[in-house]
KOLNU-601257 format. One record per residue: residue number from 1; residue in one letter; z, y, x of N, C-alpha, C, O in turn. Coordinates in steps of 0.2 Angstrom, whole numbers, m for minus. Example, Ala and Ser with C-alpha at 12.3 -4.5 7.8 and 13.67 -1.06 7.14 Angstrom:
BEGIN
   nuke   tivex      nZ      nY      nX     caZ     caY     caX      cZ      cY      cX      oZ      oY      oX
      1       A      39     m28      66      39     m22      62      39     m16      66      42     m17      71
      2       S      35     m11      64      36      m5      68      39       0      64      40       6      67
This chain:
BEGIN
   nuke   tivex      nZ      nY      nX     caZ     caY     caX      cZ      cY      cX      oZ      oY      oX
      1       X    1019    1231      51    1013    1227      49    1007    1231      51    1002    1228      53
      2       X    1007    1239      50    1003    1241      52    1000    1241      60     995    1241      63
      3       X    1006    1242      62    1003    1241      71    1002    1234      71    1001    1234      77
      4       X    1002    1228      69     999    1222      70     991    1221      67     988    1216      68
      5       X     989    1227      62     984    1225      60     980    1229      68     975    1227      71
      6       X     984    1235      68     979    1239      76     977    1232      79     971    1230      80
      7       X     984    1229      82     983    1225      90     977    1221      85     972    1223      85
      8       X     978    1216      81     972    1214      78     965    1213      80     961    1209      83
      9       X     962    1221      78     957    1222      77     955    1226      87     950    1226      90
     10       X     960    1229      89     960    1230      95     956    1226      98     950    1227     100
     11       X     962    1217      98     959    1211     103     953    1210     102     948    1209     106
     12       X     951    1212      96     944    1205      92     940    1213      95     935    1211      99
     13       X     940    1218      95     936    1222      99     935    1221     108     930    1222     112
     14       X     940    1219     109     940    1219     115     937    1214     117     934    1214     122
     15       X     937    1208     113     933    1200     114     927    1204     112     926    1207     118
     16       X     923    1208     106     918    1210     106     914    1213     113     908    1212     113
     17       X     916    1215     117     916    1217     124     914    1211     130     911    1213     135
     18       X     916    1205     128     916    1202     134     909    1201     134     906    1202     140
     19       X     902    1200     128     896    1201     129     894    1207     132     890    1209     137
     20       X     895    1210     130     893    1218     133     893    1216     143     888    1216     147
     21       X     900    1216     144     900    1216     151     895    1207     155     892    1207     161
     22       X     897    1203     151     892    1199     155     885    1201     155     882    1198     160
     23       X     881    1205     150     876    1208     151     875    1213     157     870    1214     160
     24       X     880    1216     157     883    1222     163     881    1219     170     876    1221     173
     25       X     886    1214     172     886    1209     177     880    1210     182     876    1205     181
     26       X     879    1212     186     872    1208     188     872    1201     196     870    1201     202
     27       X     876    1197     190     877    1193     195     878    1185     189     881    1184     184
     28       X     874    1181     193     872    1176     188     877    1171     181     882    1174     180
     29       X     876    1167     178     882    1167     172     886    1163     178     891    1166     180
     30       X     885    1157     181     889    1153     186     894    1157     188     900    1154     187
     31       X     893    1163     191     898    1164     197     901    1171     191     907    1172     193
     32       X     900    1174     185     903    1177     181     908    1172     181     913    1173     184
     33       X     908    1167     176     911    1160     174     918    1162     180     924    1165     179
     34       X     915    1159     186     920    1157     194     924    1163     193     930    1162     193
     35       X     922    1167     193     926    1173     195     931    1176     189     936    1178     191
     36       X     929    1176     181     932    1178     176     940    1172     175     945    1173     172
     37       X     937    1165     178     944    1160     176     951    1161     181     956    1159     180
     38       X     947    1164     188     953    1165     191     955    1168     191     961    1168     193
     39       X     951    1176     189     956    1183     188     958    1183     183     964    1184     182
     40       X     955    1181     177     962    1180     169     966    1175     172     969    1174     167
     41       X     968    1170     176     972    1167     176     981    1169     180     987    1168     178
     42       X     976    1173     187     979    1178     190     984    1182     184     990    1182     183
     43       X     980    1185     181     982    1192     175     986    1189     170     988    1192     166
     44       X     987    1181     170     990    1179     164     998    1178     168    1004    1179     165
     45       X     997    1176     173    1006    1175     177    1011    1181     174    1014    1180     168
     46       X    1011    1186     176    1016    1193     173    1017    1191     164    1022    1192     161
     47       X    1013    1189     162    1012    1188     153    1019    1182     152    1023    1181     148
     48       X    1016    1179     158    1022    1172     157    1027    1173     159    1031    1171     156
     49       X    1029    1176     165    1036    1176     169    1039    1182     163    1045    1184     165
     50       X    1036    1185     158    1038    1191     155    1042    1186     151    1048    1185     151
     51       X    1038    1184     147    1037    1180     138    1041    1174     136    1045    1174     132
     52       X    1040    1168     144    1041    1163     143    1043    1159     149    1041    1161     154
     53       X    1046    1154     148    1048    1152     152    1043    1147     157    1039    1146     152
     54       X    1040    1143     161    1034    1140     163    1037    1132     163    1043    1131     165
     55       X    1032    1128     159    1036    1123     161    1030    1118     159    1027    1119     153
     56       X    1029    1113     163    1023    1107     162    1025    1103     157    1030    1100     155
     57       X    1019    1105     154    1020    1100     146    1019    1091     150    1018    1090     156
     58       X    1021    1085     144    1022    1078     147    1016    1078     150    1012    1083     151
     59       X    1015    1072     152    1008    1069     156    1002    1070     151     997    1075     151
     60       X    1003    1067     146     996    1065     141     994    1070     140     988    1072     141
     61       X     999    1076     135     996    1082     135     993    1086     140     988    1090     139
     62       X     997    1087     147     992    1090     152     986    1086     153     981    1089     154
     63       X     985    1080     153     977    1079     154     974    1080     146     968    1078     145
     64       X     978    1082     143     972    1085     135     970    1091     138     964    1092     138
     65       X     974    1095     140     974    1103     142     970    1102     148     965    1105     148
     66       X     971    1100     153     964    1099     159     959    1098     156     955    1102     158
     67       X     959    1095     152     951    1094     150     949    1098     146     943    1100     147
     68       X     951    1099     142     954    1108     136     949    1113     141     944    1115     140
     69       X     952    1114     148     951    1118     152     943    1115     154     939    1119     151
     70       X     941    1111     157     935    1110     157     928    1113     152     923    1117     152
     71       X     933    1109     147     927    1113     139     927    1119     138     923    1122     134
     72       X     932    1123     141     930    1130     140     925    1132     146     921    1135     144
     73       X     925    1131     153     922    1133     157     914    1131     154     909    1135     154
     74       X     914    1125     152     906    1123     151     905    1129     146     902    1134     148
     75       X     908    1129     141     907    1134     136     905    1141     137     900    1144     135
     76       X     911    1143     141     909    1151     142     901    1150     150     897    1155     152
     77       X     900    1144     152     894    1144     156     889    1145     151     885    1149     152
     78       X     889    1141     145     884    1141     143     880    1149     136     875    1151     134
     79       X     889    1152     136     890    1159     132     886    1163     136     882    1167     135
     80       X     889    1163     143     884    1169     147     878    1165     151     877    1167     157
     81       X     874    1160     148     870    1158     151     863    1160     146     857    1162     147
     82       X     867    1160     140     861    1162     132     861    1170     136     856    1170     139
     83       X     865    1175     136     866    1181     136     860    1182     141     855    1186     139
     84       X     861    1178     149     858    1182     152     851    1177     152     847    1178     156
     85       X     849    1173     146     843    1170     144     839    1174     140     833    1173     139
     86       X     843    1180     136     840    1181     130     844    1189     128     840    1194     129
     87       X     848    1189     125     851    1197     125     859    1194     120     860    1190     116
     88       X     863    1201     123     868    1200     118     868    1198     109     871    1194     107
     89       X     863    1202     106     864    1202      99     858    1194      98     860    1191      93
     90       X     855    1192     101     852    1186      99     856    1182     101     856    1177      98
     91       X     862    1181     106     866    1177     109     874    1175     105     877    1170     105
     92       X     875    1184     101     881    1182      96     879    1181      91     882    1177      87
     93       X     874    1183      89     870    1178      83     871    1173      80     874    1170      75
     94       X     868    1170      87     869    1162      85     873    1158      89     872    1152      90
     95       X     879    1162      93     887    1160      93     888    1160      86     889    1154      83
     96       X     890    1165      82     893    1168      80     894    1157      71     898    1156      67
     97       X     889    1155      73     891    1147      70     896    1143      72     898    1138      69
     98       X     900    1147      77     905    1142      78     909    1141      74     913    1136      76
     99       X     912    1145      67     916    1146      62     912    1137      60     915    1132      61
    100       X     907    1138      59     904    1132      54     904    1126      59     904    1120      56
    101       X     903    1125      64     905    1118      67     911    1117      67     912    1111      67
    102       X     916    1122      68     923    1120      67     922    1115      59     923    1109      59
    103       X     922    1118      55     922    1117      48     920    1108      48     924    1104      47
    104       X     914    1107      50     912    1100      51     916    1097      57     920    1093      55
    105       X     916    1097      63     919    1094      69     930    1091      65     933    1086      65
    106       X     931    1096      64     938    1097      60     939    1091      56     943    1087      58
    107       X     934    1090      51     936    1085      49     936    1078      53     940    1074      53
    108       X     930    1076      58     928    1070      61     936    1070      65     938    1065      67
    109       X     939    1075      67     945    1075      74     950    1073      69     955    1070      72
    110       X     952    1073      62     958    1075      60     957    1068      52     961    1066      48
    111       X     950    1066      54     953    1060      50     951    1062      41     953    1059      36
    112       X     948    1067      41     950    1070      34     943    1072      32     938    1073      36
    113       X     942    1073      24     934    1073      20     931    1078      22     933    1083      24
    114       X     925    1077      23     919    1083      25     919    1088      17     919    1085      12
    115       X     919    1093      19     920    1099      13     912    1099      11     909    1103      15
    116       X     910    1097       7     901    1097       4     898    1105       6     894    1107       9
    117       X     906    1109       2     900    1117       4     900    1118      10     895    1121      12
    118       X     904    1115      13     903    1116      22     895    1113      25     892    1117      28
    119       X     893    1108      23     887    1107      23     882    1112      22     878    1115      26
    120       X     883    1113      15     876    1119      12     877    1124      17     872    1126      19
    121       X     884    1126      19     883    1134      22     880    1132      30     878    1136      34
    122       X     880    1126      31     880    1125      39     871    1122      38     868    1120      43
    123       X     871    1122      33     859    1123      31     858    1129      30     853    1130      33
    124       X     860    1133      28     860    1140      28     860    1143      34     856    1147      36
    125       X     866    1140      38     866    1144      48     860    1140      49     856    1144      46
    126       X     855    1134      51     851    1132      53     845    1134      53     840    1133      57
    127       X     845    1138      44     838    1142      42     839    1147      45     834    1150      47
    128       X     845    1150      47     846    1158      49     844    1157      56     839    1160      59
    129       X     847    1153      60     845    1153      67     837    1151      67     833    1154      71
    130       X     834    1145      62     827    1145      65     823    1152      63     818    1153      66
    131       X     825    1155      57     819    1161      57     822    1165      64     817    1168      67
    132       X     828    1166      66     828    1169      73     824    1168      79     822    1172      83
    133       X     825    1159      79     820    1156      83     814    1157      83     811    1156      88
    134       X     810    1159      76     803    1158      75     801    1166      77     795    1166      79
    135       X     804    1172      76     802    1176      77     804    1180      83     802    1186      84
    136       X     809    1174      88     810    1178      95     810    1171     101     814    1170     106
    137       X     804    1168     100     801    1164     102     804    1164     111     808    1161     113
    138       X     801    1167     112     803    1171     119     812    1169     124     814    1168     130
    139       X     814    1169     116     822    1167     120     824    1162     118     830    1162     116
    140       X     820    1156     117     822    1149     116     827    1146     117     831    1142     114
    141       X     828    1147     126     832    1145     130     839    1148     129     845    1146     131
    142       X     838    1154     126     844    1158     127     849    1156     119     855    1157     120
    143       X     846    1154     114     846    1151     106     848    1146     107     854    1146     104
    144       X     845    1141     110     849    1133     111     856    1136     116     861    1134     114
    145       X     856    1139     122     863    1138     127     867    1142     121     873    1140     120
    146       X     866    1147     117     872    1151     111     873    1146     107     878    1148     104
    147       X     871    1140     103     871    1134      98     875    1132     103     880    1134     101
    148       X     875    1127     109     877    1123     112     886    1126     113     891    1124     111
    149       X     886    1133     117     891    1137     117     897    1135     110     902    1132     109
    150       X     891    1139     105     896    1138      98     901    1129      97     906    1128      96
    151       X     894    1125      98     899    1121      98     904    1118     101     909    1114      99
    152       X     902    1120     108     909    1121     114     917    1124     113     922    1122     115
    153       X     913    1130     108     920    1134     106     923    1132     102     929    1134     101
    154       X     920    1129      96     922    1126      93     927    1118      94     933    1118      92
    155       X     924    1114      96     928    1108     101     932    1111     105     938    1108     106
    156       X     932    1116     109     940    1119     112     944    1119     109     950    1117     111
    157       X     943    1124     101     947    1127      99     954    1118      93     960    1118      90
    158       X     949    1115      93     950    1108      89     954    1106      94     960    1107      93
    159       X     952    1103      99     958    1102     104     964    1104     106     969    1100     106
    160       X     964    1114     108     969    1116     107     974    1113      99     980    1112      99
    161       X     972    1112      95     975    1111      90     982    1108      90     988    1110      90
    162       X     979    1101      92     982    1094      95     987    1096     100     989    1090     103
    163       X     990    1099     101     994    1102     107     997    1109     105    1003    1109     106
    164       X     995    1113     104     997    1120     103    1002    1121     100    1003    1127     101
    165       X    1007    1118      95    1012    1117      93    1019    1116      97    1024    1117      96
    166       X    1015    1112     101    1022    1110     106    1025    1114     110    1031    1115     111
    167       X    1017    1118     114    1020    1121     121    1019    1126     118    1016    1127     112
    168       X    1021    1132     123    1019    1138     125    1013    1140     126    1011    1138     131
    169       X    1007    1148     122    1003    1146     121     999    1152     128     993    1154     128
    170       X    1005    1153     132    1002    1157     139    1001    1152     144     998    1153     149
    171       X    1006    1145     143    1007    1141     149    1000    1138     149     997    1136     154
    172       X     998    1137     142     994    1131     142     986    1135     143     981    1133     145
    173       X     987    1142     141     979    1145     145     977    1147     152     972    1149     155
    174       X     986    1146     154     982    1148     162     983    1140     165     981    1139     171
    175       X     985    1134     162     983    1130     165     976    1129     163     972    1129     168
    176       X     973    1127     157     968    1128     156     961    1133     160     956    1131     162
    177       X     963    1138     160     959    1142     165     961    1139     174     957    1140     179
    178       X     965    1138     175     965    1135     183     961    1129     183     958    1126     188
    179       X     960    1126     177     959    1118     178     951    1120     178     948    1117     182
    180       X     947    1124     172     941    1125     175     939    1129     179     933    1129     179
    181       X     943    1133     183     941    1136     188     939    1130     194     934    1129     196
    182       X     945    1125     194     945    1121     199     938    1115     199     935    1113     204
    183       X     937    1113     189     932    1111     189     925    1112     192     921    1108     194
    184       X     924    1119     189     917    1124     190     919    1123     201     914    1120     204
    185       X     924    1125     204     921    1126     210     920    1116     214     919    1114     220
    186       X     921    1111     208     919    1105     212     912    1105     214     909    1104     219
    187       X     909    1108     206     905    1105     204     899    1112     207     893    1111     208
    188       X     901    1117     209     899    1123     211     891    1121     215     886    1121     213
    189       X     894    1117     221     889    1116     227     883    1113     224     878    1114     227
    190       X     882    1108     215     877    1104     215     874    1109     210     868    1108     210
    191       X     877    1114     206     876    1116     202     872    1122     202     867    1123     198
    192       X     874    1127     208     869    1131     208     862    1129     213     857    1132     211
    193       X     862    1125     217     854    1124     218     854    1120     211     850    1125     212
    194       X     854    1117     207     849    1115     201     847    1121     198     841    1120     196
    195       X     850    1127     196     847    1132     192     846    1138     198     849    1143     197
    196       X     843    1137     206     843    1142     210     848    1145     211     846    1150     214
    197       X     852    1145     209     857    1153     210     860    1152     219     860    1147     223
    198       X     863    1156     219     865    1156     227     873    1159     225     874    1161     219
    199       X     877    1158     230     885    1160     229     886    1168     229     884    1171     234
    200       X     890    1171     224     888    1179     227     896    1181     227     901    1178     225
    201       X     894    1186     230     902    1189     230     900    1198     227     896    1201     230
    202       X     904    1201     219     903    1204     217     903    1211     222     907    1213     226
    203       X     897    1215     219     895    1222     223     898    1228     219     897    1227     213
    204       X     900    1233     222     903    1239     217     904    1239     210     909    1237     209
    205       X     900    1241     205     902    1242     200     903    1234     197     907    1233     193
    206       X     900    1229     200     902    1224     196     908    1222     197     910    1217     194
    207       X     913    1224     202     919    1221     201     924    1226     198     930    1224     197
    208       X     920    1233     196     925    1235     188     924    1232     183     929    1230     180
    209       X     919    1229     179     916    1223     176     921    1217     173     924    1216     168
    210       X     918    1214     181     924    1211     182     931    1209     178     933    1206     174
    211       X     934    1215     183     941    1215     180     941    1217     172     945    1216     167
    212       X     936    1221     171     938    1221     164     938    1219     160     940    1220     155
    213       X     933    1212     161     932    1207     158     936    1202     157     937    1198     152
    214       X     939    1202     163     945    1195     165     952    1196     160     956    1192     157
    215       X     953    1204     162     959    1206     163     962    1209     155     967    1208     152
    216       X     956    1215     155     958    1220     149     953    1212     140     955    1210     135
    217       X     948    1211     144     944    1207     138     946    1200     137     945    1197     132
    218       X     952    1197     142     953    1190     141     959    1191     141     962    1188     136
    219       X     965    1194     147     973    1192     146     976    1198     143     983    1198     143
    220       X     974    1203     141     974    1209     137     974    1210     129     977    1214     126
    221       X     968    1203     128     967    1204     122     969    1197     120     968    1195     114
    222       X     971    1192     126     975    1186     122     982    1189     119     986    1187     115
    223       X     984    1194     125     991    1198     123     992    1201     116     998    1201     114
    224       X     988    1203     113     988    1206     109     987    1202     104     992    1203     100
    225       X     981    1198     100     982    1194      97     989    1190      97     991    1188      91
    226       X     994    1189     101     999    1184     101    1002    1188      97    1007    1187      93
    227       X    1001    1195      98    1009    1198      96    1008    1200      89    1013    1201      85
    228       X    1000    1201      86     998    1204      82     998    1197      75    1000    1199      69
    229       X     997    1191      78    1003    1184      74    1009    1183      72    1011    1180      67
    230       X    1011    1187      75    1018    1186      73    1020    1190      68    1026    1190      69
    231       X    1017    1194      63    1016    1197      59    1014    1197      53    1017    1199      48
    232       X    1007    1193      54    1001    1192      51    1000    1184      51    1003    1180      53
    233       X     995    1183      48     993    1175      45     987    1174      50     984    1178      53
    234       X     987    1168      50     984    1164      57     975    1164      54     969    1165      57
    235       X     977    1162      46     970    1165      45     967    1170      41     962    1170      37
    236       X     971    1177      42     968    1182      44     967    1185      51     962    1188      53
    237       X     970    1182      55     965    1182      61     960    1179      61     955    1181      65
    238       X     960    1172      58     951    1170      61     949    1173      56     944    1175      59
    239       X     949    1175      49     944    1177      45     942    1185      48     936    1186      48
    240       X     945    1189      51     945    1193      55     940    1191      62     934    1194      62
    241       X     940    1188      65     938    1187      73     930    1187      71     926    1189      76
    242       X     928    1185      65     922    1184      60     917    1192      63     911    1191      65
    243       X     921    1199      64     920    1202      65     916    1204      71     913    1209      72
    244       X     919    1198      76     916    1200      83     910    1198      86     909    1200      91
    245       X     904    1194      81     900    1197      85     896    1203      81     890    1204      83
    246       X     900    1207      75     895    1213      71     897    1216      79     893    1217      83
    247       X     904    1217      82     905    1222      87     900    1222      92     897    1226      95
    248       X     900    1217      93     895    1216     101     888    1217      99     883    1218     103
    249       X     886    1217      92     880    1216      91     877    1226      93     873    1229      97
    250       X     882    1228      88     882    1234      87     883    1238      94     880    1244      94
    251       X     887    1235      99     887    1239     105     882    1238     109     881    1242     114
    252       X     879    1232     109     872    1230     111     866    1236     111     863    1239     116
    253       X     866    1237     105     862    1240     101     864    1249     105     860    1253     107
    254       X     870    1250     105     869    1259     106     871    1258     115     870    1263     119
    255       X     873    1253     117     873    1252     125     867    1253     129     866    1257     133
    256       X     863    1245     126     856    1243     130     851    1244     124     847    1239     123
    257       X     851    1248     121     844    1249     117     842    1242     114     836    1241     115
    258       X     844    1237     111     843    1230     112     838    1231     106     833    1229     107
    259       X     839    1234     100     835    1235      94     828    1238      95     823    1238      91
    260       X     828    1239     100     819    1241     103     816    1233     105     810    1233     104
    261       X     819    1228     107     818    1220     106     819    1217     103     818    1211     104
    262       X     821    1219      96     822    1214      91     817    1216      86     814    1222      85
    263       X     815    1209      82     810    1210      75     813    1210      71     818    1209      73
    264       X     812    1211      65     815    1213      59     816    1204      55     819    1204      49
    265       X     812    1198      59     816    1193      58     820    1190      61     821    1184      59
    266       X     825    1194      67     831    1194      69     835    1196      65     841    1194      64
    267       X     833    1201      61     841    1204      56     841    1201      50     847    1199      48
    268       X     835    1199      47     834    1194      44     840    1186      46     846    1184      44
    269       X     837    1185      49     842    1178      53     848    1181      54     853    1179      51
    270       X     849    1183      57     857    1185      61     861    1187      52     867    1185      50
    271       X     855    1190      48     862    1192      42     864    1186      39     870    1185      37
    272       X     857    1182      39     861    1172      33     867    1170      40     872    1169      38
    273       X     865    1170      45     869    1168      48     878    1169      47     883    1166      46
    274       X     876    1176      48     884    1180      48     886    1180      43     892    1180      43
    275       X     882    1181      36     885    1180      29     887    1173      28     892    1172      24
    276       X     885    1170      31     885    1161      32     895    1161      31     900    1160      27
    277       X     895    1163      38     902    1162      42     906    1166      37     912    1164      37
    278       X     904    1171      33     909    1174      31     911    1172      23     917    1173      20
    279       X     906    1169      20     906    1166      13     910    1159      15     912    1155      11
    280       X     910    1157      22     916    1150      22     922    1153      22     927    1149      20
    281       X     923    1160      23     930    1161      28     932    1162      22     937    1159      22
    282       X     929    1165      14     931    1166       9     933    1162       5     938    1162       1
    283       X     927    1156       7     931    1149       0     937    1147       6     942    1146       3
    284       X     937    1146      12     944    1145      11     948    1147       9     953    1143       9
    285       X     948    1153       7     954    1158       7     956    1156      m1     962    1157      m2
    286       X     951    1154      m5     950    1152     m11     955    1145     m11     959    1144     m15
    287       X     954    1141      m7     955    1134      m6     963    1137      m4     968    1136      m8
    288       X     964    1140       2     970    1140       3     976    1142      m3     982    1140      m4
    289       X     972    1147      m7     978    1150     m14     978    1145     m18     982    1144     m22
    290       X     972    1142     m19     973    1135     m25     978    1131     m22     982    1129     m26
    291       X     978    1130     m17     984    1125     m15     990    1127     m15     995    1123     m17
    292       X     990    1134     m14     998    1136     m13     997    1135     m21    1002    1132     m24
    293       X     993    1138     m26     997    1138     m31    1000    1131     m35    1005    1130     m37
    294       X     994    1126     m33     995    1120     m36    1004    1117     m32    1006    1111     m33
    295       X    1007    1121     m27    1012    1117     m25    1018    1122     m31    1023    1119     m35
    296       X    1018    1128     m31    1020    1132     m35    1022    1128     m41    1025    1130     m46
């Protein structure tokens, strides 16, 4: 049990990281995107030919999981598009909502009652993000693409749901990651003359980055959550994961000096927020043992 709390807390460090390194990057979020879906996709084959066997889920659900893959590529475009709009620690901030969109979005997919406190706490995130917004004016753009994100990851993660039972959960992210690869480079040509960027091919240090983003931040630390599951309770890792972006905030912070750019109505905001997410993770947890007892 105890080496599943390490791998645990390892992964959710090592997701802590993937801001850090798309900040690192000096190469626009697009083409981070492009490049991070085909090397974690690459780095995820060894995982599968080890683990599992490979094998095409039916029709229906590979076109849920195509499209699965689609909404993560928008997503992570839009994850490192706030970063490189605004900075890690205002970007995990106001990702860091996607706990509470889940919470709301969950019920609309599955048919089931909106949870009242989910409401309140998710006016809580809203106050939290506008005083971030009001006092760091400047990263507007970077505020809305980290909102937008959150709720992207959020709606992936609701998707996965619908599916993730049946198949195998290495087959289904490297199809997912091929499918937005293959989307992002349709759409590549129209994409970047709209926001300027031009096609790069990474330079020296960015392709240690790179890889370490793809490989150690994405198929390294999917590896280890899976095994760290098997263990452990599904929600103690999400009430855990809660944790990622204090990590990324904190290594912002002793990395790139980010705290010489922040007002003291960013800490202000980032804490309703983060406290936000973590007083939900709590009532459920509340929710969760009243039920088991009431089955008792």
């Amino acid at each position: 049990m105890r080496k599943a709390y390490i791998q645990m807390h390892v992964s959710i460090l090592l997701w802590g990281f993937t801001g850090i390194f798309g900040k690192a990057i000096g190469m626009n979020a697009v083409m981070i995107v492009w490049y991070r879906m085909i090397i974690s996709a690459v780095a995820l084959i060894p995982f599968m030919l080890r683990h599992s066997s490979f094998k095409l889920p039916e029709r229906k659900r590979l076109a849920s999981i195509i499209i699965t893959g689609c909404v993560v590529c928008m997503h992570w475009l839009t994850f490192y598009g706030s970063i490189k709009e605004s900075n890690v620690s205002i970007a995990l901030s106001c990702f860091s909502s996607v706990s509470l969109f889940s919470a709301l979005l969950e019920p609309v997919f599955f048919r089931e009652k909106i949870n009242k406190g989910n409401i309140v706490l998710a006016l809580f995130v809203i106050a939290g993000i506008y005083i971030i917004f009001a006092f760091q004016k400047m990263y507007a753009l970077g505020i809305v693409l980290a909102l937008v994100s959150a709720f992207l990851g959020a709606l992936f993660t609701i998707l996965n749901k619908k599916f993730v039972y049946q198949d195998e959960p290495a087959p289904v992210t490297f199809i997912e990651l091929i499918s937005g690869f293959v989307f992002l480079s349709v759409i590549l040509p129209w994409l970047l003359p709209v926001f300027n960027f031009s096609f790069e091919i990474p330079k020296g240090i960015d392709w240690l980055w790179l890889i370490l983003l793809s490989v150690v931040c994405t198929s390294v630390a999917f590896t280890l959550s899976l095994e760290a599951l098997k263990k452990i309770s599904a929600f103690t890792m999400n009430l855990s994961v809660n944790l990622e972006p204090l990590y990324s905030i904190v290594l912002a912070i002793i990395l790139f000096k980010e705290d010489e750019l922040l007002s003291g109505g960013f800490y202000l905001g980032a804490a309703i927020v983060i406290s936000s997410v973590f007083i939900h993770s709590f009532l459920q947890y509340r929710t969760r043992n009243r039920s088991v007892g009431e089955l008792r």
